[in-house]
N, C-alpha and C positions, 0 to 999 in steps of 0.2 A: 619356306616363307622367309626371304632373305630379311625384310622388315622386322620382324621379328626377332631378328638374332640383334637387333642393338637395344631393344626396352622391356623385351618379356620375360628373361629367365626370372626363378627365383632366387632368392637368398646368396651370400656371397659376399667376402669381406674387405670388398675395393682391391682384389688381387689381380686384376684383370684376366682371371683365369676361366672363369665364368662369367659369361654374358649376362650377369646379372641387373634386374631393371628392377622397378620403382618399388619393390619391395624390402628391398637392400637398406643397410643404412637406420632403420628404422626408432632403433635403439631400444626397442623392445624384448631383442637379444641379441647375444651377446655369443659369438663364439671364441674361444683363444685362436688370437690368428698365427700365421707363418711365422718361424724360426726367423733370427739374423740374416743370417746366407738368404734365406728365401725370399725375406723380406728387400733385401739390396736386389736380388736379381728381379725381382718382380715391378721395385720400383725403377730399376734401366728400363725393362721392357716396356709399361706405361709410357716414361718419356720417350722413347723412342718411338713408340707407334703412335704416340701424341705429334711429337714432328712430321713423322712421316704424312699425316691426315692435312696439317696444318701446310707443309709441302704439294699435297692435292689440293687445297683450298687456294693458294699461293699460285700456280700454274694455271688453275680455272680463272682468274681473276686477271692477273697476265696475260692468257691466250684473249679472253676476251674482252680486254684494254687493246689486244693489237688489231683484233678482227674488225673488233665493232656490231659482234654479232655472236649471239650464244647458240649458232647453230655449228655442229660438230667440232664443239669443244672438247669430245671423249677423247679426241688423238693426241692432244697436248699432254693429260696426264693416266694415260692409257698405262705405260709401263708401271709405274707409280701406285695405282691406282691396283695393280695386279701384284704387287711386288708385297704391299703392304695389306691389302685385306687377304689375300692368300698366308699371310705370316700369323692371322690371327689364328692358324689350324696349331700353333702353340698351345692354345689357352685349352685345347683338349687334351696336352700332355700334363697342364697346370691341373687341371679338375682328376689327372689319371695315378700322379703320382702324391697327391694330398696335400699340395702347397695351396691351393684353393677347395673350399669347402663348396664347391657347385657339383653339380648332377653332370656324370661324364655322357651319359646319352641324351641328355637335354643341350647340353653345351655343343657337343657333336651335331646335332641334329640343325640347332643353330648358324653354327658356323662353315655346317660344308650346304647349309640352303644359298647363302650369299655365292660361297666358291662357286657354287654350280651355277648361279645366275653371271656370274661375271667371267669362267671358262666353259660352259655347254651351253650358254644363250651366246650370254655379247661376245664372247670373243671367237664363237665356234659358226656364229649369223654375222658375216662381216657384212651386210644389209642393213642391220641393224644398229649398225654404229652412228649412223649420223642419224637416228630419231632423237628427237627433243625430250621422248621417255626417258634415255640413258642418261640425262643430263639432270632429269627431275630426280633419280637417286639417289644416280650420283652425287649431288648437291648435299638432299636427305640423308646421305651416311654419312658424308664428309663433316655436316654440322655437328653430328648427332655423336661421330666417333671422338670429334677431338675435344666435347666437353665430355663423354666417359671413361676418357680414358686420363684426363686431366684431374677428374674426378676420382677415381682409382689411386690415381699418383698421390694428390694430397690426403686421400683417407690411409694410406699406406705409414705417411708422415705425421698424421693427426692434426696434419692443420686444415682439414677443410673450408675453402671461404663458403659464405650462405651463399654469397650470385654461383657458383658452381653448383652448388647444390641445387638452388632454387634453379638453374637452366637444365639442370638433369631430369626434375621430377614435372617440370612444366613446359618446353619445346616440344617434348614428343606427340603434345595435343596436335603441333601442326606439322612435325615433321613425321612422326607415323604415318598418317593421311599421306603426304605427301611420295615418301618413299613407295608407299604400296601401289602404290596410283602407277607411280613409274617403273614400278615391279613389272604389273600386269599387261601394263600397255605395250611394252618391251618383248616381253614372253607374246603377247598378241601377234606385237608385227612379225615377229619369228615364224608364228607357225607355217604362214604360205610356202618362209623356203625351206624349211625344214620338208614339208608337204613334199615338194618339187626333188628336191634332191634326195629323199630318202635318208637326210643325216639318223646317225647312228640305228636306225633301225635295220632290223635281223628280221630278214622273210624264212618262210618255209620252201620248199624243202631245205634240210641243211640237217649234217651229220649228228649234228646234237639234239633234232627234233624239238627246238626252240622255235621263238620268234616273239619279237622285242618289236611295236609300234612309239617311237621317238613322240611322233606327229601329239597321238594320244595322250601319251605321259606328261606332255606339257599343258595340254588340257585339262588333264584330273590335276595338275601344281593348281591349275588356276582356278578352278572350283573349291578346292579344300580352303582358298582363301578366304571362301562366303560363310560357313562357321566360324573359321578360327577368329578371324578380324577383329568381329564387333567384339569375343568374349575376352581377348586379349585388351583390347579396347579400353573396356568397359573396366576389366581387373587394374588397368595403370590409373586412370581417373582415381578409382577408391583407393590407391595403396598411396597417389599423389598428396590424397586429401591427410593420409596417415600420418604421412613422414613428417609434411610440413608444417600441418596440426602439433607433432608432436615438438616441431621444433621449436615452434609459435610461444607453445605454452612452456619448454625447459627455459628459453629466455625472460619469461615472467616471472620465473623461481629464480634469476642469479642477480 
């Protein structure tokens, strides 16, 4: 669930190491964060994949100022777009080697659902490039990645502004919706040529007495969506209501 990899993990101390979402931050604990050294690389790496998002945002905006039309906008910031969420399979080395304190199989699990929707969907269903789904994502990560990763940056330096925070713990109302919508619909239009051409699926017979249905696989992605959603959902709502409750009320005490 590629949607998910930008607002559902838990816990995590703005290292961008972990895909950490609205339970983060909360100030209810507290862990010791990253060393010096760790702390300097962690913060390059935020601003860097902060520009690089804002760079996608920048080329969507441009291509379609020169079209006149938001239909297959993916090829303008296509490379970009692969360059920089593919570089987020980093933040599984962050959660591996202890400079972020997130979950290495949650993190993982997160960030290779995106990779896989944007190298075994979009880039492997070249059909599928000019649907308006890839755009509705796209868009939804693009917003979503360059206030958490701006977000990250500033908690990294202690100065987090409240409109960053307040846009991390409260866009995802509309841009999770939004993302998932063009997860699905994306994975949908795929499956006919996946159907047709047999991508990646393994028939029988064959020496290793396997066989792999592609067609299938992308079908159970797209059902496991109907549990997960709503309970992930429904977990950022209450943890929004936490954070910003809690911040509501430490500003009444200063």
């Amino acid at each position: 669930m590629a949607a998910v990899a930008a607002t559902a993990a838990p816990k995590g101390n703005g290292g961008g190491g972990g895909r950490a979402g609205p339970s983060e931050g909360s100030g209810t604990r507290r862990k010791k964060g990253p060393g010096p050294l760790a702390t300097a690389y962690l913060v390059i790496y935020n601003v860097v994949m902060t520009a690089g998002w804002l760079v996608i945002a920048v080329g969507l905006v441009r291509a379609y100022l020169a079209k006149g039309s938001y239909h297959s906008l993916y090829y303008s910031i296509e490379k970009p777009l692969k360059f920089f969420q593919t570089g987020a399979l980093l933040e599984i080395l962050h959660c591996a080697i202890g400079i972020v304190p997130s979950s290495v199989v949650l993190t993982s699990f997160q960030v290779m659902s995106r990779v896989f929707l944007i190298w075994a969907v979009t880039h492997s269903v070249k059909e599928v490039q000019t649907e308006d789904s890839v755009l509705l994502f796209v868009t939804a990560w693009t917003i979503t990645e360059i206030i958490r990763y701006s977000f990250y940056t500033f908690s990294l330096l202690n100065h987090l502004p409240y409109l960053i925070k307040w846009a991390r713990y409260t866009l995802f109302i509309v841009l999770y919706p939004m993302g998932v919508s063009g997860e699905l619909l994306t994975i949908y239009a795929a499956l006919p040529f996946v159907r047709q051409a047999g991508l990646y699926s393994i028939s029988l017979p064959n020496k290793y007495n396997f066989s792999f249905d592609y067609y299938a696989f992308l079908i159970l992605i797209m059902i496991s969506y109907i549990p997960l959603f709503p309970q992930l959902y429904f977990h950022m709502i209450h943890q929004r209501r936490k954070v910003l409750c809690h911040t509501e009320e430490h500003k009444k005490f200063e």
